[in-house]
N, C-alpha and C positions, 0 to 999 in steps of 0.2 A: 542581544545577540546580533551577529553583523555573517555574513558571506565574504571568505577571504577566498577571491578564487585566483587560482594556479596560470589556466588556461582556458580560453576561448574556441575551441575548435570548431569548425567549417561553419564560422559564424555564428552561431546558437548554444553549443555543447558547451555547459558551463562546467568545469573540473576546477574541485576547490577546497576549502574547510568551511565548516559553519560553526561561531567559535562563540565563546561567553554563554555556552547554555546554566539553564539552571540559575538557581537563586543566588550561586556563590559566584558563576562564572567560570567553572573549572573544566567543564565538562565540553565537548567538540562531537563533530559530527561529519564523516564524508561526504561531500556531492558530488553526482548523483547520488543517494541513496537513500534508505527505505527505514520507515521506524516500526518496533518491533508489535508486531499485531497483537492486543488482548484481547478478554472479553471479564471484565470486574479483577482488571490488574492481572489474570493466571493466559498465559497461552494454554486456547484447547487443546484436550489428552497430556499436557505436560505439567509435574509436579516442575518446583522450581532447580530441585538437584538433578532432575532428568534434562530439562532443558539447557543446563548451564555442561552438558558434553556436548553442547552445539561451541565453536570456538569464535571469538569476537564477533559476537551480539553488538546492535547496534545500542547506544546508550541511552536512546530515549521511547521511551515506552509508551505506546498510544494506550488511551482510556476515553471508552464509547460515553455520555450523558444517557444512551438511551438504557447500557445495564446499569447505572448508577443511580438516576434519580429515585427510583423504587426505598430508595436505601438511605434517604436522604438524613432521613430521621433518625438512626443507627449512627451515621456517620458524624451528626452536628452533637448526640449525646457522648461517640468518642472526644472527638471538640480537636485531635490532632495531627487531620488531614487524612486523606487516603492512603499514601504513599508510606506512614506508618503500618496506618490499618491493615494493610497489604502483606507489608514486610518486604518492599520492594526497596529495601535499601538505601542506594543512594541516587537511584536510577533519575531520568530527566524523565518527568512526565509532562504528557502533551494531552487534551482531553477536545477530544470531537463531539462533534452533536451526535450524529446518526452513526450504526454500526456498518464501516462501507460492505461486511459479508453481506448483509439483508435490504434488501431493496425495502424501503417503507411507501404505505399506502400513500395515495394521492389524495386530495380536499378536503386535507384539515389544518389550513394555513388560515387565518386569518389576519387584520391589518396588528393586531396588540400579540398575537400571539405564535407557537411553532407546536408541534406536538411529536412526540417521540413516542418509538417502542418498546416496551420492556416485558416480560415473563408476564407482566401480571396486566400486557393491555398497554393499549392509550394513554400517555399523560400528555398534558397538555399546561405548557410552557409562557408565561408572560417572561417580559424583563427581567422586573424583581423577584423570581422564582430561578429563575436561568441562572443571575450573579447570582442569590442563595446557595445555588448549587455551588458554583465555582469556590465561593466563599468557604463552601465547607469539602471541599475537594481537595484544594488548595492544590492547583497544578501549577506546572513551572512555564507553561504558556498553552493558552486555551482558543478555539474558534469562538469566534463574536455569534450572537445567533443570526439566523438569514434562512429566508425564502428560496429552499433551492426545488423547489417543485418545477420546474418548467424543462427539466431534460427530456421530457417526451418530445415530439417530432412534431405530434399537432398540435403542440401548445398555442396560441394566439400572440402576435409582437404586443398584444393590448396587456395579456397575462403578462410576457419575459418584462416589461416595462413599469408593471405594477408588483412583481419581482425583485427588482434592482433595488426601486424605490422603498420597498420596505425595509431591505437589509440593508441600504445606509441608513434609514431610521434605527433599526433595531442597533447598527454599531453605533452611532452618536448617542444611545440610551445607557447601551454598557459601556462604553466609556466613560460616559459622565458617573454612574455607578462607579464602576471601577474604580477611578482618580478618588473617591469618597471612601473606599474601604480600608482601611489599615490592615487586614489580613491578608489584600491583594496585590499590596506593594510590593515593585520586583517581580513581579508575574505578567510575562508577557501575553499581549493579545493580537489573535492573525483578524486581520480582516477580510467579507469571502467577497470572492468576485463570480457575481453571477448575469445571466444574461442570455441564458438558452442559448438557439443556433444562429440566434440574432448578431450582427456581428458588429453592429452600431451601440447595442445596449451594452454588451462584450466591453468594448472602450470605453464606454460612458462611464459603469462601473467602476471596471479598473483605476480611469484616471479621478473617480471621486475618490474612491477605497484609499489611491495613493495618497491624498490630500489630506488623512485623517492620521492621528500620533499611532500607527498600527508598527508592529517589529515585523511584519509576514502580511505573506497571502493563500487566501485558498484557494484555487480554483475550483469549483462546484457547480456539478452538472454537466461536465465532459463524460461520466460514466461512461465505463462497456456495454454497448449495447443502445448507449443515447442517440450515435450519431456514428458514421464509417469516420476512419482515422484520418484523411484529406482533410474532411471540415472542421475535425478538431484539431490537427494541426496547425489549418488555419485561424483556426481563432486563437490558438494559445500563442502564434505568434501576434497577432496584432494587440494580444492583452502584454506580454510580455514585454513591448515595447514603451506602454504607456508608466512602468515598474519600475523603481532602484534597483541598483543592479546589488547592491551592497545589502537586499532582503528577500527573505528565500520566499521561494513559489512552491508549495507543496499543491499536487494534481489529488482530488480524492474519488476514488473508485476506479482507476485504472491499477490493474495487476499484471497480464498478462506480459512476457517476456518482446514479444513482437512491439506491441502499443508502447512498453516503457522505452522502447529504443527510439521510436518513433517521437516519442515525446518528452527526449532527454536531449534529442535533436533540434528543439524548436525551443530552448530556454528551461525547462521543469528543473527546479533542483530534488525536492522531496516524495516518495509516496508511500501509502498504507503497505504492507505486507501480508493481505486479508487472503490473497491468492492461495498463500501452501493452504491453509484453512479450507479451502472452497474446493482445493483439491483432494484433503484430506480424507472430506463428507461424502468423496464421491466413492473412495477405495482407491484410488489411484497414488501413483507415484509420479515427479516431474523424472521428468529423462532426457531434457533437449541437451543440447550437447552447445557449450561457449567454450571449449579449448583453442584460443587463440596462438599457443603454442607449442603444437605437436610436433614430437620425434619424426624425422623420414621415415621411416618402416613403417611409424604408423597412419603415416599420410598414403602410402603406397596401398595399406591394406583397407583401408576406407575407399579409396578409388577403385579396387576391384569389388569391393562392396556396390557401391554404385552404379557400376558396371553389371553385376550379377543381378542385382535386385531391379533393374530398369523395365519400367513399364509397371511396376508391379503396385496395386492400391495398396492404401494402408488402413493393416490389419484394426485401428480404432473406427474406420467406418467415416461416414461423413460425417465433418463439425460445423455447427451454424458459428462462428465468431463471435456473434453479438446475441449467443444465449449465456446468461452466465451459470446457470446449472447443468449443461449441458457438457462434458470433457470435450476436453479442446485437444490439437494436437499436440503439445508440449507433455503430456503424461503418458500411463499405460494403463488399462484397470487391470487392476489384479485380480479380480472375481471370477475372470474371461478363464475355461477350460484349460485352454494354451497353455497356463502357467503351471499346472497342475504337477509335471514334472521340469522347470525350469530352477537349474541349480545354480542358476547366476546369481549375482547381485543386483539391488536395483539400478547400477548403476557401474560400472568397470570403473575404479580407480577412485570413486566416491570416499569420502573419509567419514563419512556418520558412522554412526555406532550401531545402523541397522546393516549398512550395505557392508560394516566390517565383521558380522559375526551371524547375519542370517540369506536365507534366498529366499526368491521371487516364490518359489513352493510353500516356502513354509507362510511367508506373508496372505499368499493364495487360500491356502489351509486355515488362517487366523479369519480371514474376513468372511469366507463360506459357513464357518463353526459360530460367527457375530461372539465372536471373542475381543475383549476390551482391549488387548495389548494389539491389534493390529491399528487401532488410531494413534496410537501411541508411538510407534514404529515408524508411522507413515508420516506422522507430524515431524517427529526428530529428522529423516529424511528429506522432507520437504521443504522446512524452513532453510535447515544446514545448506541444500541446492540452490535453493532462491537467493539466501544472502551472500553463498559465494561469485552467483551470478553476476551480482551488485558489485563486488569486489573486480572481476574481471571485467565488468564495464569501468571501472577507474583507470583501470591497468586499460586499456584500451586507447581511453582519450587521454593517456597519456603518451602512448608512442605510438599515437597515430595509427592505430589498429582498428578504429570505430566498424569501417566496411567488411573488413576481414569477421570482424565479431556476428553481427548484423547476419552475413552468410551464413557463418556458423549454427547461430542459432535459427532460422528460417528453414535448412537445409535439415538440420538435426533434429525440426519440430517430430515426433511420432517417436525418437526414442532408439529407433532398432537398426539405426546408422551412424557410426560414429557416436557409438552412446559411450564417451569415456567425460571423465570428468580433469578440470583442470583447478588443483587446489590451488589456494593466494592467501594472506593474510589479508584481511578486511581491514 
């Protein structure tokens, strides 16, 4: 796989293709953008013919190790791959260690090994168990394993440094593995850069990471809620410098609409799509508003909006940013009274299959009742917003509309201003 980019914008903003996915090569990928979030190959609440009225999905499909290893056994007696298993087509899979929805516990790294979460507990992960995995996964490019324990704040430079140093051990282990497998060949590998808020370990990383036969990178341990978005900006550019420019940088655990602007700003090409997910759990709908090109009338009628509504808090209440169970200002909950007679849609001009045949009442009525079709609903609504988000950030950095975007969505965080949407092909 290679990054074919278009345009460089205000330095940083890479707008591109990412091209040769997959085992045959066929398959492409926009940058900026976002690969499609699972949890055991299924998007939560969606069967795959409910999913597929969401309109150009992105091609390549993220798959956690933490829901898979449990499975391993199932998987190596089918003998041909996940992505059968699945029935996921011809989709490009990608397969991560950790699930970025679930934050996993801290101190259980050791120097030979990583440990993951899954339903049924704790596993715990050497080399030769990790490629087993991959071996019988068989993804179309997968993260090396790595040490990314050290996003906390009080970590020690003594931990971020004995960190770094494990995960290039751990990638010169799967590599040399890997190069040995005949069922790996053709399957590429990201290698992760990690280095806590260290910003010497950061580069040190990177420019080993860079030095190894890797197609990608990760970046790991910039998480929501690691660190405020200044010092991850800053480190992702000082990482992104040390980088080919011609291999993508996927960020893991940033979702939020502000943060990914922030850090599509400073080099990021790829990230998880775990967000609608996190927002789905809570009842909420996304509602920010990225219409970069709205009609006069209705510029005119949002300015009197502004106008009217001035001074006035909003109705979600305070949000901590860096809680990530906590709703942020980019949604609405729909549990909230308020809705109870609201015959809107979740969104003015939205094109999902929820906002075009139900309202905010009835959604309200689904999730008070803990009725299964309101995650369902909310998930079709939330991914369809997120990804055409995605899409209007392309359309952005290409005509020079990034700042105008940026406003947009900052301005429209809470939903109940300028809540129109603005559709695009992805």
């Amino acid at each position: 796989m290679k990054v074919e980019l278009s345009r460089v914008v205000q330095g940083g903003c890479r707008l591109g293709v990412l091209k040769e996915l997959g085992r045959t090569g066929q398959h492409s990928l926009e940058v900026p953008g976002c690969l499609l979030y699972t949890r055991c190959g299924t998007v939560p609440h969606l069967t795959p013919d409910t999913l597929h009225t969401v309109s150009s999905l992105p091609s390549v499909t993220q798959l956690t190790l933490s829901t898979i290893a449990e499975h391993q056994e199932v998987l190596e007696e089918f003998k041909d791959g996940f992505r059968k298993f699945a029935g996921l087509g011809d989709s490009v899979l990608y397969c991560s260690l950790h699930d970025p929805a679930t934050r996993c516990p801290t101190g259980h790294i050791t120097n030979k090994t990583v440990s993951v979460w899954g339903s049924g507990g704790r596993m715990e992960l050497t080399v030769a168990k990790f490629m087993a995995l991959q071996k019988t996964v068989q993804p179309d490019w997968y993260q090396s394993m790595a040490d990314g324990e050290t996003w906390q704040s009080n970590t020690s430079r003594k931990r971020v440094r004995k960190s770094v140093d494990r995960t290039l051990a751990h990638l010169d282990e799967c590599l040399l593995v890997h190069h040995k497998t005949q069922e790996l060949q053709g399957v590429e590998v990201f290698g992760v850069v990690e280095g806590g808020d260290v910003l010497e370990e950061r580069v040190r990383s990177a420019k080993e990471t860079a030095k190894r036969p890797v197609s990608g990178f990760c970046l790991d341990g910039l998480q929501t809620g690691s660190m405020d978005q200044a010092l991850r900006s800053q480190l992702i550019t000082a990482v992104t410098k040390e980088l080919p420019e011609d291999k993508p940088r996927l960020l893991q655990g940033v979702g939020r609409p502000d943060e990914v602007l922030a850090c599509v700003e400073v080099g990021v090409d790829l990230f998880e799509s775990f967000f609608p997910f996190q927002v789905t759990e809570r009842g909420c709908a996304l509602c920010f508003d990225f219409n970069i090109s709205p009609d006069p009338e209705h510029a005119v009628l949002e300015s009197n909006e502004e106008e009217d509504t001035a001074g006035e808090t909003r109705e979600n209440g305070d949000v901590d940013p860096d809680d990530q169970t906590q709703m942020t200002s980019f949604e609405i909950n729909l549990k909230d009274k308020r809705f109870v007679d609201d015959f809107r849609p979740l969104v003015k001009g939205c094109g999902c299959y929820c906002c075009r045949n139900h309202q905010r009442a009835y959604l309200h009525h689904l999730l008070v009742t803990n009725e299964l079709l309101a995650g369902v609903l909310l998930m079709l609504h939330n991914t369809a917003h997120y990804h055409a988000f995605f899409g209007v950030l392309r359309e952005a950095l290409a005509d020079d509309k990034l700042d105008l975007l940026k406003r947009r969505v900052l301005r429209g965080a809470g939903g109940e201003k300028g809540n129109s949407v603005q559709w695009v092909s992805i």
